[in-house]
N, C-alpha and C positions, 0 to 999 in steps of 0.2 A: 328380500333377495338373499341367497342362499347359495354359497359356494362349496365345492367339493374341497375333500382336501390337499390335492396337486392341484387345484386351482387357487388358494387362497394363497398355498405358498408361491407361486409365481407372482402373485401378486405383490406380496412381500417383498420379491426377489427385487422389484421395482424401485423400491424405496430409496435404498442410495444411489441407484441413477438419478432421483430426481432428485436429489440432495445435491448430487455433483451439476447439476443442471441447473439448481437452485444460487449456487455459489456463480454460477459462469452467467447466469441470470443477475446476477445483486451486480457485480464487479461491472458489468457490460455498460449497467445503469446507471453504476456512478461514475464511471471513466467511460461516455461514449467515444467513438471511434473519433479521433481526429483532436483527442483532448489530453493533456496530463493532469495527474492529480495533484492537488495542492491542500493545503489546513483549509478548513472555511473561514475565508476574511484576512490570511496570511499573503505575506507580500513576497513570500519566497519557497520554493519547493524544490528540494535536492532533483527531482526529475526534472526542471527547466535550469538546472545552475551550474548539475554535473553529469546526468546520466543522456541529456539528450546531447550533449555538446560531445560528448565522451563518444557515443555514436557515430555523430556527425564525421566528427575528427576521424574515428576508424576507416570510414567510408571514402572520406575525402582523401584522406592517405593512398588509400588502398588504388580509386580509381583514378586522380585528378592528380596525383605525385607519383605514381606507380612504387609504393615503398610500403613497407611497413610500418605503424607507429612505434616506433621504439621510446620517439622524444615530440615532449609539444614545446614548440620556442613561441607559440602566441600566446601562453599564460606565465602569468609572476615570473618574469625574465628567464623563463625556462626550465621545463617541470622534465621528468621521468614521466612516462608516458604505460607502457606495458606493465611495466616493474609495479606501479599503483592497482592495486586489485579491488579498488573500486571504480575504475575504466571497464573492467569485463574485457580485457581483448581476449582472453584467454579463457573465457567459458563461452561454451559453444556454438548454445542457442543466442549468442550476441553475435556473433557472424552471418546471421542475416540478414545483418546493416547493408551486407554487400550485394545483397539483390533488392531488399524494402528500402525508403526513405525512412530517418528514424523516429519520425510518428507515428507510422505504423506500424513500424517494427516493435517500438516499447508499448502500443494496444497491444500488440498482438504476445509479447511475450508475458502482459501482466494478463490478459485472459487465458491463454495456454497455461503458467506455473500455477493459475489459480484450479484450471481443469485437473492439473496435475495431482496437484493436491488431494482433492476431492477423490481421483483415483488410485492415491499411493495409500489413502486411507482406509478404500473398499478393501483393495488389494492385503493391507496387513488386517483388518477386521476380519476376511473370510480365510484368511488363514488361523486365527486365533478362534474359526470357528462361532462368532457373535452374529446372535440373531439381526437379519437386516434392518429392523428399524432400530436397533442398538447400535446397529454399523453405518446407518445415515444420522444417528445422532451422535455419533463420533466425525465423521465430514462434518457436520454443521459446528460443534462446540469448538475444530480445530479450523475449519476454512473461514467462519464468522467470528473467530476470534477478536474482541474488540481493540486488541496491545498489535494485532498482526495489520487492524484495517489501517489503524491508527498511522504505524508506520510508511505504508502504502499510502495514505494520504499525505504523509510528509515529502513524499516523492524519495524513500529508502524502498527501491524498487530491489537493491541488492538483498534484502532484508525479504524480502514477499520469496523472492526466488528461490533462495535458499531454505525457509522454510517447508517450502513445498517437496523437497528433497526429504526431508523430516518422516513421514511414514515410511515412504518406499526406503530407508534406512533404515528403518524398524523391522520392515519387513525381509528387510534382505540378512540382517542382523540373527531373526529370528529363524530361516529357512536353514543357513549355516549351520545354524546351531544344531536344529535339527538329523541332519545329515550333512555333514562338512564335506563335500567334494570341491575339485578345484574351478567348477562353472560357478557352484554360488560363491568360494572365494572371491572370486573374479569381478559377481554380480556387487557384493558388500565394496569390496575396494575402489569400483567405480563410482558405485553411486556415493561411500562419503568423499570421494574426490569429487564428484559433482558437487557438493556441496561447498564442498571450500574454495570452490570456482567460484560460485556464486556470493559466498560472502566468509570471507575467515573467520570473522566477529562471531558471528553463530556458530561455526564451527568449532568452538571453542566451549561452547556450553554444551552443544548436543554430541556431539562425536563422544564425550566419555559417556556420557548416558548412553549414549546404544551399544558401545562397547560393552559395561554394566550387564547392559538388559539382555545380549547376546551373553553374557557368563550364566547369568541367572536361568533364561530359556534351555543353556547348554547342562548344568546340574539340575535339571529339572529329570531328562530324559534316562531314563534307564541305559545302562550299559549293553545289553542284549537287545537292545532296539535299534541301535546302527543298522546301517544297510550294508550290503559286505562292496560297493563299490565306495564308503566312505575312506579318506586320508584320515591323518591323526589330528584332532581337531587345534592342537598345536601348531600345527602345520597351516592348515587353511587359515589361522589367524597370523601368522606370520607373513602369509603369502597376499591377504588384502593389505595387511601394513606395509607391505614392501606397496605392492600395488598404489596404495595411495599415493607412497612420497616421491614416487614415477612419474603418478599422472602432474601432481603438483608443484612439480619440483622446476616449472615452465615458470609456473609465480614465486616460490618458496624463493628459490638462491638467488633471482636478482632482489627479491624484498630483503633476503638477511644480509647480501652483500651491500645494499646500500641504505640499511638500517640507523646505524651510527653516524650518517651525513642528514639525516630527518630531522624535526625537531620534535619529531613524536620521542627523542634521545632527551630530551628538556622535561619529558614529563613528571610533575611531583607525586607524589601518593595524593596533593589536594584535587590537583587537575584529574585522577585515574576517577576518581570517587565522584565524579561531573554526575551531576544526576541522580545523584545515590535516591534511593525513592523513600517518601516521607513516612514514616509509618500513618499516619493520619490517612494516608490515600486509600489502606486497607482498608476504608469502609467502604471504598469503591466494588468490593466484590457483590454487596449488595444495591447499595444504589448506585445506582452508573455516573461517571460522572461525563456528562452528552456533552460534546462538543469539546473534550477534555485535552490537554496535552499527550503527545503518543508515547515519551517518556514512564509519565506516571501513571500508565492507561493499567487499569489492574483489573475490571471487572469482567466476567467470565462469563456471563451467564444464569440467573438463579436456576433456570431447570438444572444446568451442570452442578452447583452447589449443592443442587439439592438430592440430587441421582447418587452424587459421589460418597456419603455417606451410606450408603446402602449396601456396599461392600464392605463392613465392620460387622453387619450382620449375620455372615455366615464365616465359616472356617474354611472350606474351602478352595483351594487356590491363594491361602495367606499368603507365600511366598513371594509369587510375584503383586498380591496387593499392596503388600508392606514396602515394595520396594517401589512402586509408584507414590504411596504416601511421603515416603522419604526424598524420595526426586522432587517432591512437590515441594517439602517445609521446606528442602537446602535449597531448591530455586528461590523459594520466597525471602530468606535468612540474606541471600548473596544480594539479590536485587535492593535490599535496604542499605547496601555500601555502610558508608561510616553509621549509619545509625542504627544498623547491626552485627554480629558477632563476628561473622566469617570472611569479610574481605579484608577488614585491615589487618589481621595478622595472616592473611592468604598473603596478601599484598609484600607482608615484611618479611616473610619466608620464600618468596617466591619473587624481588620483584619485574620479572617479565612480564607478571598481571599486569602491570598498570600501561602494557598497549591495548589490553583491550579494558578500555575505559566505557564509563558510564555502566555500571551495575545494574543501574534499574531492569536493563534487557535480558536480565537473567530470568524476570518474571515470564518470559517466553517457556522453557521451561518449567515452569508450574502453568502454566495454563496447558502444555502437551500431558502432564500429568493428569490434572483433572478431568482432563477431554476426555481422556482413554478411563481415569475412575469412574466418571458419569455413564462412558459408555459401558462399562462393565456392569456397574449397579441397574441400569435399565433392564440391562439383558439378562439379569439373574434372575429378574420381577416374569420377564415375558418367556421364560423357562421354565416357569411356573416355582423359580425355589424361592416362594414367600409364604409367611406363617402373619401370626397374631401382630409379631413388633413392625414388620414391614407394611403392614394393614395399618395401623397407628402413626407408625411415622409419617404416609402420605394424609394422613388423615387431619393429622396436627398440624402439616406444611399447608394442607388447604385451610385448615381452619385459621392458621396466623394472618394470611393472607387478606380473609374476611374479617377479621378483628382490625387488621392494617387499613384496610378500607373504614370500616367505619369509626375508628379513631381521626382518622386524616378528613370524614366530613361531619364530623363532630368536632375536629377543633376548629375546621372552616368556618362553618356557622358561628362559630363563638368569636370568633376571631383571633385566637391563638395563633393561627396558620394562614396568612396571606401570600398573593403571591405567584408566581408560577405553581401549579400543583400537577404536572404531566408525569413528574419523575416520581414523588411519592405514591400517587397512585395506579401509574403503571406499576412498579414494583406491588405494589398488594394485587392486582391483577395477575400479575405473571406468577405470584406465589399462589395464587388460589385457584388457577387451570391447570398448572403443576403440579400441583398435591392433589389434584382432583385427578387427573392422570396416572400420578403412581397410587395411586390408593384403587383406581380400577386396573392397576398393571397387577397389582400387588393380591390380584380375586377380594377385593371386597366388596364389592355386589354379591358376587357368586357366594362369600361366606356369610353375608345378611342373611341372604334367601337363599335358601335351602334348596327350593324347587327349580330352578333354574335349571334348564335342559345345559350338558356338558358343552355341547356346542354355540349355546348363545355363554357361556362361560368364556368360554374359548376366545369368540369374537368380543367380548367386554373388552379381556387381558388385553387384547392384541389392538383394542380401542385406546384402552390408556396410554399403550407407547407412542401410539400418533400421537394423542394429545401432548405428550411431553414431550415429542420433537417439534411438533406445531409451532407451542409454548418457546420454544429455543429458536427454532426460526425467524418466529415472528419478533421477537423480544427483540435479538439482535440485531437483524435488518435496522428496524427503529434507529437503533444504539449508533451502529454502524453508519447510518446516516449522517449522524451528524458529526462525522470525524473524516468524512473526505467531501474535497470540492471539485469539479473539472470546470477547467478551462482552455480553450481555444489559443493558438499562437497569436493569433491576431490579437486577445485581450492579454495574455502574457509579455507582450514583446511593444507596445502601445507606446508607452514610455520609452522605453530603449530605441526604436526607431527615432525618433522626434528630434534624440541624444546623436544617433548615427548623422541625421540629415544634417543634423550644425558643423558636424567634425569634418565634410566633406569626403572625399574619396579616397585619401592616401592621407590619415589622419595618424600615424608613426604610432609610439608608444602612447596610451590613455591611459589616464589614472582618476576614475572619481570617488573623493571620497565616501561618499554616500552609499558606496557598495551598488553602482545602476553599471549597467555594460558587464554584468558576470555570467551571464547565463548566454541560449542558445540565440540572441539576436546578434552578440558580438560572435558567438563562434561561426556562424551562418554568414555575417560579413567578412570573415576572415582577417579584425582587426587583432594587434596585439594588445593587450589589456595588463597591467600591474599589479591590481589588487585581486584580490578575490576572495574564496571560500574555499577551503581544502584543506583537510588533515592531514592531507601526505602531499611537505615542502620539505625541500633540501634548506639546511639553516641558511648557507652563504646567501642564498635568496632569498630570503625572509630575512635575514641581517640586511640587509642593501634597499629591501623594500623599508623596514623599518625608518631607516635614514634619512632615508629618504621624506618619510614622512613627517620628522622629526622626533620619533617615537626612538624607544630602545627594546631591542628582545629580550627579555629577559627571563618570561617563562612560553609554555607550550600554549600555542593560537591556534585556532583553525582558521581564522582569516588573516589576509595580509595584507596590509601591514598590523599587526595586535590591533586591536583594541583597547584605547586606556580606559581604566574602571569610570572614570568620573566622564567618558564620553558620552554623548547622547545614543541614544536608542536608534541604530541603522535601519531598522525598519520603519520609521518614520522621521526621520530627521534627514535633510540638506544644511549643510555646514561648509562655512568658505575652511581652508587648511594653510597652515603657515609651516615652510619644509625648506631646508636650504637648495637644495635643489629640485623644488616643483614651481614650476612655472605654470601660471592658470593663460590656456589656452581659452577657453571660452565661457561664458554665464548664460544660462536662458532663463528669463524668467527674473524671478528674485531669490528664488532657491536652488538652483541647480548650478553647481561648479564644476569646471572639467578641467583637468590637467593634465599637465606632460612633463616625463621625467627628462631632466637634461642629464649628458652624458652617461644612459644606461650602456650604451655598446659595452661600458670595459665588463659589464655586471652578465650581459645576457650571452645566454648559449642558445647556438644556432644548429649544433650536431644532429644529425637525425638519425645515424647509426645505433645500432644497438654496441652493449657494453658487453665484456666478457662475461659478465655474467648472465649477463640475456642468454647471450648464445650456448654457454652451457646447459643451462634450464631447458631451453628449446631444444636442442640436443638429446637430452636424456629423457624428454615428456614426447619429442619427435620419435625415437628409436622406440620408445617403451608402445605409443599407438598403434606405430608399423608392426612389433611384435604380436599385438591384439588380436590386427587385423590379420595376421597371416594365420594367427592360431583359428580366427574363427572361422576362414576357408578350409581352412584343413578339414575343420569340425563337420563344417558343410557339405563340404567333396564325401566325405567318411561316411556319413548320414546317407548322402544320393547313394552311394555305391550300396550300403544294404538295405535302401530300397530298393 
């Protein structure tokens, strides 16, 4: 069969629709509708403990209180409520809590940012010009990413969202640059304000990289290639910073204002460094580790490892190569915390670092590095700019792959190697479709044989990019598998109910130690609960829970009341507790203890008003949309009239 050639490339054209199609396909399957994600075999998931309850709570304010959440008085004797920027009230696409229930609403926003995704990627590939299946193997290395599913299956839905903001950043970054006018200003300041809507944390590693990459895309362009409706590109950069700290400024000033009352203020350089990632895990980039922690999830892909090297082979576009290599080592250098160079004396010169703790998630940016490396090196093969080394390098990738394999059932047989063996030789598998791939991306058929009509040449090259997106897809999915679970309210919430029926109907303040009653079955009965999970407490509250329990605060917890080192393991242990003022209200079972704190009135806050600094923030992020929106009728009216 035989295509012309405005037909083949349409066909092309195809490729990262189905990529993005591919991803809204994977995610659908593993979170069906009606389910959250969880670890497989974990007994707890930030999407059932904070992000649905966080929903709930929005909703239930909004219609059944007729108020705003500014405050939750039903967790740890009274939280901040808005001012917490991992509530979401303040990123957008979370406000349609107030039309969806929030199981449907969190389906529907973890397949939407995942569609996102997939199309902020298209979008900045076909601006940089990358042949399409260079541009669907950029969606697949950045939407299949296994440190991203990973997260997403821990139920860090904050983390999924804001990612997805991640190209369409790159992309708006790069257009700026290009021709700075005050719409793309506009367009860059919003979308990194969307981003730090969705999670600050990542905003914190990605925002200077695109600002970077927007410098670098901006000293690329010639001076005489402005447009004459361009600002001074000073200007436009000044004007999305202003723009950002407008839109953000709703979360920003009640987070700084109530800062210093957190116990995130307790934090040491040991607690910032939580997670630091082992070096040992590095070997993960080649062998995956399936079913792995989403912390120290490191592995990438081998087609991406192996593509990404293929841009060293030309000169070409050094510039901006160099500077993704570089984004890549210092993501990887930061994500190993103390057991590499650059966070602790980041940390001792800087240290505000250490509220955003846990380093390992630095490895996010390097895997956006290599995504965009791999997608580069494919696309330079299906451009046809490969010679003899590029021909060799795919050549030796497939061949390691075949020597991997029959090493791996040559020690079987021998019995060297017992065992599970799915991960060893998948990996010689995916190296030996891969290099089999770029070695036909790379014309080497077409340079074997001579005789090869230009056109079956043609369709070889544009054969081996499939296969090394194939190779990536397929790889991943696998991988990806086994790093998320779903599960249904009804099996999430099983225990907790059983908990609900003992306590009866007006069951006052609960406290179980065991960490049961934290998630969406006490938010949903609208009891008030003690302890819990949360990195953003006010100390007085976490002092009083402490005390309660007999415990002392004395460094930064995410649950409350701390955790002593020598206690058992919350995810599996029921334990009676001894506290001067916990009174055990009920037992079920032989393991299950429930308690109630006496005298919390003097400790809890009831306020549901917002703070002065709420209202400022709202204020200034209020006035700054209204501004948006009247510039963008103008824009509109202005447009209709000279049509």
């Amino acid at each position: 069969m035989t295509f012309a050639p405005n037909e083949k490339r349409r066909l092309a054209d195809v490729l990262p629709w189905l990529a993005v199609a591919s991803l809204i396909a994977f995610v659908i399957f593993a979170v069906p509708p009606g389910t959250l994600p969880f670890p497989p075999g974990a007994a707890y998931s930030d999407a059932a403990i904070a992000h649905w309850p966080s929903a709930y709570f929005l909703r239930h304010s909004v219609w059944a209180e007729g108020r705003w959440p500014f405050w939750n008085p039903h967790r740890m004797l009274g939280v901040p409520f808005a001012a917490n920027p991992l509530n979401k009230v303040w990123y957008p696409p979370q406000w349609l809590v107030l039309i969806l229930p929030p199981t449907p609403l969190l389906n529907l926003l973890i397949y939407a940012h995942l569609a996102w995704l997939g199309l902020g990627m298209a979008a900045w590939a076909r601006d940089e010009g990358l042949h399409p299946t260079a541009a669907a193997f950029a969606i697949l290395a950045w939407g299949l990413n296994p440190k991203l599913i990973a997260h997403l299956g821990a139920g860090h839905l904050d983390i999924a969202y804001a990612l997805a903001w991640v190209p369409w950043l790159l992309w708006a970054a790069g257009r700026l640059a290009k021709n700075p006018t005050w719409k793309r200003s506009i367009l860059f300041g919003a979308a990194a304000a969307l981003l730090a809507l969705a999670d600050l944390r990542i905003t914190f590693y990605i925002l200077p990289v695109a600002a970077a990459y927007g410098v670098l895309k901006a000293a690329q362009i010639p001076g005489d290639a402005r447009h004459s409706d361009a600002i001074p590109l000073w200007a436009a950069w000044g004007g999305s910073a202003a723009l950002f700290f407008l839109l953000t400024a709703v979360q920003v000033v009640p987070l700084a204002a109530i800062g210093p009352s957190l116990t995130r203020a307790l934090i040491t350089p040991q607690d910032a460094a939580a997670y630091s990632l082992p070096a040992s895990y590095l070997a993960g980039l080649v062998f995956p580790d399936v079913g792995g922690f989403h912390e120290y999830m490191t592995h990438l892909g081998l087609p991406v490892i192996a593509a990404a090297p293929l841009t060293l082979f030309r000169r070409e576009g050094w510039p901006e190569k160099a500077f993704w290599w570089a984004v890549g080592i210092i993501g990887a250098l930061w994500a190993l915390g103390e057991n590499g160079p650059l966070f602790g004396p980041a940390l001792r010169l800087i240290p505000a670092v250490s509220w955003f703790r846990v380093p390992s998630r630095a490895w996010l940016v390097t895997a956006l590095a290599l995504a965009i490396l791999g997608a580069r090196g494919l696309d330079a093969l299906l451009r046809g700019h490969s010679g003899v080394f590029q021909r060799l390098y795919g050549a030796l990738i497939g061949l390691a792959g075949l020597v991997w394999l029959i090493g791996i059932g040559w020690a079987a047989r021998i019995g060297l190697v017992t065992g599970e063996l799915s991960v060893p030789v998948g990996v010689g598998c995916v190296l030996g479709i891969t290099g089999a791939g770029l070695w036909l991306a790379a014309d080497g058929l077409g340079a074997a044989v001579k005789t090869l009509p230009e056109a079956t040449v043609e369709r070889l090259i544009q054969t081996g990019g499939l296969i090394a997106a194939a190779a990536l897809l397929v790889s991943l999915a696998l991988v990806d598998r086994t790093l998320i679970e779903a599960r249904s309210l009804a099996v999430i919430t099983a225990e907790d109910d059983l908990i609900l029926d003992a306590l009866g109907p007006e069951p006052g303040l609960v406290y179980s130690p065991s960490f049961d009653l934290i998630g969406l079955a006490a938010a949903r009965a609208g009891i008030d609960t003690l302890g819990g999970v949360d990195p953003f407490q006010l100390r007085t509250q976490a002092e009083a829970i402490a005390e309660a329990a007999g415990l002392e605060l004395t460094a930064y917890s995410v649950t409350a009341p701390p955790l002593p080192l020598d206690s058992p393991d919350p995810i599996v242990a029921r334990f009676p507790l001894a506290g001067e003022r916990l009174e055990l209200h009920e037992r079920i079972g032989d393991d299950i203890y429930i308690y109630r704190l006496e005298g919390a009135a003097e400790y809890q806050e009831t306020a549901g008003g917002a703070s002065a600094a709420d209202l400022l923030g709202l204020g200034i992020s209020g006035v700054t949309l209204l501004g948006l929106a009247a510039w963008a009728f103008r824009r509109w009216l202005g447009a209709r009239a000279d049509g």
